[in-house]
N, C-alpha and C positions, 0 to 999 in steps of 0.2 A: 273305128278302132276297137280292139279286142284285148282286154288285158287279164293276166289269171294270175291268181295268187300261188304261186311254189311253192313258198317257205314264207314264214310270220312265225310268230311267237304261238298262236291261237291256230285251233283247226275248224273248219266250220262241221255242228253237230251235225252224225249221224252220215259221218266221212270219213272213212279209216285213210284218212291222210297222216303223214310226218310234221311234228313240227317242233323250232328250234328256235333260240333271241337270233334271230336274223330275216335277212330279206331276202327274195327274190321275185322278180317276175317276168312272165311272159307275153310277149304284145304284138299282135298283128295289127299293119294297118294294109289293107289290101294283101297282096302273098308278102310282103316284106315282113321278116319275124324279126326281133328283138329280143336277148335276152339280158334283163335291167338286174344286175346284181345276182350272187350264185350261191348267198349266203354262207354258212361256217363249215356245209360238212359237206355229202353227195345226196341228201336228203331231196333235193331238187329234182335231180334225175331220179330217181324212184318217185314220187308226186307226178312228176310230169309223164310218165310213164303208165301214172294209176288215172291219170285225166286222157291218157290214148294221143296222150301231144309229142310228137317225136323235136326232136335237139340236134338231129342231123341235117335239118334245111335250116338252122339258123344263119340269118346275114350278119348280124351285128351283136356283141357281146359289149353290155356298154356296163361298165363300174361308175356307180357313184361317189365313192371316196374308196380308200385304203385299209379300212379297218377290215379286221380280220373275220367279222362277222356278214361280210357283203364280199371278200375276198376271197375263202376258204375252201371255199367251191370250183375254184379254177384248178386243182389240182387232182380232183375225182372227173371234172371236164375233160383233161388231156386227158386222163385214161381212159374215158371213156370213148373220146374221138381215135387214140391210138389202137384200141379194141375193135373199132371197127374197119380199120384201116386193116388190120389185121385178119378179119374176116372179109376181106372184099368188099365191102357195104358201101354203096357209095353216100359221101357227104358234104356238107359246104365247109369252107374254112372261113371261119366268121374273122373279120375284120375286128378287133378290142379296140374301144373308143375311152380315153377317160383323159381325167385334167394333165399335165406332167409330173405333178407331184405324188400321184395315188400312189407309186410304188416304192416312194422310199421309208426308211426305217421308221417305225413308231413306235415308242413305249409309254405305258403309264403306269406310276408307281414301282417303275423297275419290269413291268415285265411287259415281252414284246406285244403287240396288237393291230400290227400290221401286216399287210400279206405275205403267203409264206415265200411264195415267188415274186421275186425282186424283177427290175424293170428288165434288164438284159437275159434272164429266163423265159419272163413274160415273149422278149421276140422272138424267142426258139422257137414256138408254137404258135403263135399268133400272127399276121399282121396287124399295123398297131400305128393308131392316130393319136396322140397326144394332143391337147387343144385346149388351149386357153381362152378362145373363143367363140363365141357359137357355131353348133356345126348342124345343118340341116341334114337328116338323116333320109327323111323322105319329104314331100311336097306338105305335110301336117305335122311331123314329127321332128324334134330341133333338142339337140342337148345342150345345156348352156353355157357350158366353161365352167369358167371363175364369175363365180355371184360379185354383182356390187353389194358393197355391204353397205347400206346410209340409214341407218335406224342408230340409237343410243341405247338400245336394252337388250338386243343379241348378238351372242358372240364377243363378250368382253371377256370371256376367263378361258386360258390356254385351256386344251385336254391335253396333258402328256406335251411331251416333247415328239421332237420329228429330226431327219436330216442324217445325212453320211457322215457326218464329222463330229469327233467327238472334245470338245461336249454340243451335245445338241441343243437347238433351239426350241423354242415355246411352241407347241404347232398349236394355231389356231383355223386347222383342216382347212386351209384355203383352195384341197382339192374337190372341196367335198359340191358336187354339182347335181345337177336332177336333168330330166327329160321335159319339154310340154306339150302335148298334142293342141292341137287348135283344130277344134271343132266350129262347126256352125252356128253354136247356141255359147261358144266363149272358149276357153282355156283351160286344161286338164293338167295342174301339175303334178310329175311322177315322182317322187322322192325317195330315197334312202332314208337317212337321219336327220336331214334338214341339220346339220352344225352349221352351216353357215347363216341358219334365221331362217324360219319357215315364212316369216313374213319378209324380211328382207326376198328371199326365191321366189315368191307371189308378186313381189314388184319389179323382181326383174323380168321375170318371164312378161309381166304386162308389157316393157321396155322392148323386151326382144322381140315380140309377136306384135308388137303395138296393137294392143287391145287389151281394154279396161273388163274385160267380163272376164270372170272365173266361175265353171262349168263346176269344177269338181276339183278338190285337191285328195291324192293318194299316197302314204307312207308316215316313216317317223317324221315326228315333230319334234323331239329331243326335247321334249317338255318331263322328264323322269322325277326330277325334283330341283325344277327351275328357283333362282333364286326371287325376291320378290319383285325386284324391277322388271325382268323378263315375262315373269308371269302373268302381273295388271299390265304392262306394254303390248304383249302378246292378246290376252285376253281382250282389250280396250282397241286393237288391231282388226281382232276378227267382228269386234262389234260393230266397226264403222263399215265392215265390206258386205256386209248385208247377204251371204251366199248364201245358196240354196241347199246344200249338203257338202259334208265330208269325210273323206274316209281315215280320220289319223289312226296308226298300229305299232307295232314294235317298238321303238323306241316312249311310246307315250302313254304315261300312267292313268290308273284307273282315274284318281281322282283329276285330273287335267279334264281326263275326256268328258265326264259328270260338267266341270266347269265352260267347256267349250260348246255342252248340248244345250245351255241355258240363252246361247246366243244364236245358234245356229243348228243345223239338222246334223247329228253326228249318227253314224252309220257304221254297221259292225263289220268287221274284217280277219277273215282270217283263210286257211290255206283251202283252196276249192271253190273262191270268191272268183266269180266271173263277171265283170264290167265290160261293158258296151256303149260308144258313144259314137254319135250319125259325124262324119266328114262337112 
């Protein structure tokens, strides 16, 4: 598998790349493409353009959660894919894979942060798998639903509200899911923002792949300014897994990452970042 950084927060030096607080990426495993999150603006398709990676054979368009910063980008997609349908250009219509809940309303503090296209838009253009379950996207690559969540120190405090009704409820982004490759040498997890526990998502994917080894973990961690139970839970989490590297970004502050390099091998990331791992 082949994965390239789009969009992050960070450009990698001496890279006239774009970059922006969001995510995206792109991922081969054999000709099967993936594109994991499309970040806030059309930054992606200009990146992915400056890397010589075209977006017209994508198979699968997979969303991690709803937020507007992993969402935002589906709206410079269609036009983009409608641009070329416009010029003749042949291209795939990728399949949109994400939990059921990615696409309804989200605010926090009053203002909205969920995608700008709603579920019934999204099928305008899309075909479109919903799933709560795991869905095996290729023979190594598996998206995972709805995380269990069985830890006591992440994901106790709502972000924002959620839901069509008003008043809405506490959303505690129960959409919010990841990708894992399983490699030969263990488990590669892909993340967005990890809201639902980056260590709860490490144990799920272990559950879902059944296999105890972790290769490599990639994305936010939603460590930004963890409260303290989170943060020794978290920290005292990655002590006992004993990995061999990781790639936390976007969502995870400087000083986390300082705190996470004292246990384990943390590893810089940003847009022009190309990972490689053997099947």
């Amino acid at each position: 598998m082949e994965l390239k950084v789009l969009v992050d927060n960070n450009t990698i030096i001496d890279h006239y790349f774009l970059g922006e607080p969001a995510v995206s990426y792109l991922i081969r495993d054999g000709n099967f493409k993936i594109l994991f999150d499309v970040g806030y603006s059309d930054i992606f398709i200009k990146n992915a353009l400056k890397m010589n990676e075209s977006l017209l054979d994508i198979n699968d368009v997979v969303i991690s959660h709803g937020h507007n910063d992993h969402t935002g980008g589906l709206v410079p997609l269609v036009r983009f894919y409608a641009e070329a349908k416009a010029e003749k250009i042949k291209y795939n219509s990728p399949t949109l894979i994400a939990h059921p809940d990615a696409f309804l309303p989200k605010r926090y503090k009053g203002d909205d942060i969920g995608s700008i296209l709603d579920e019934n838009k999204i099928g305008e253009y899309f075909d479109t798998r919903f799933v709560r379950e795991p869905l095996w996207l290729t023979d190594h690559l598996v998206f995972l639903g709805e995380i269990e969540r069985g830890n006591d120190f992440e994901n106790r405090t709502p972000l924002g509200q959620c839901g069509k009704l008003d008043p809405m409820v506490d959303d505690y982004v129960k959409d919010d899911s990841a990708l894992v490759y399983q490699s030969s040498q263990g488990l590669v997890l892909i993340t967005g923002c990890s809201h639902a526990g980056i260590c709860n998502m490490i144990e799920y994917a272990k559950k879902v792949c059944m296999d105890d080894r972790i290769l490599d973990v990639i994305g936010g961690f939603h460590l930004m300014e963890p409260n303290k139970v989170q943060a020794e839970g978290t920290l005292n989490y990655f002590k006992a897994q004993h990995l061999e590297k990781i790639h936390p970004c976007h969502c995870t502050s400087l000083d986390y990452k300082i705190k996470l390099s004292k246990v384990t091998n943390v590893m810089d990331v940003g847009v022009g970042l190309s990972l490689h791992y053997e099947s």
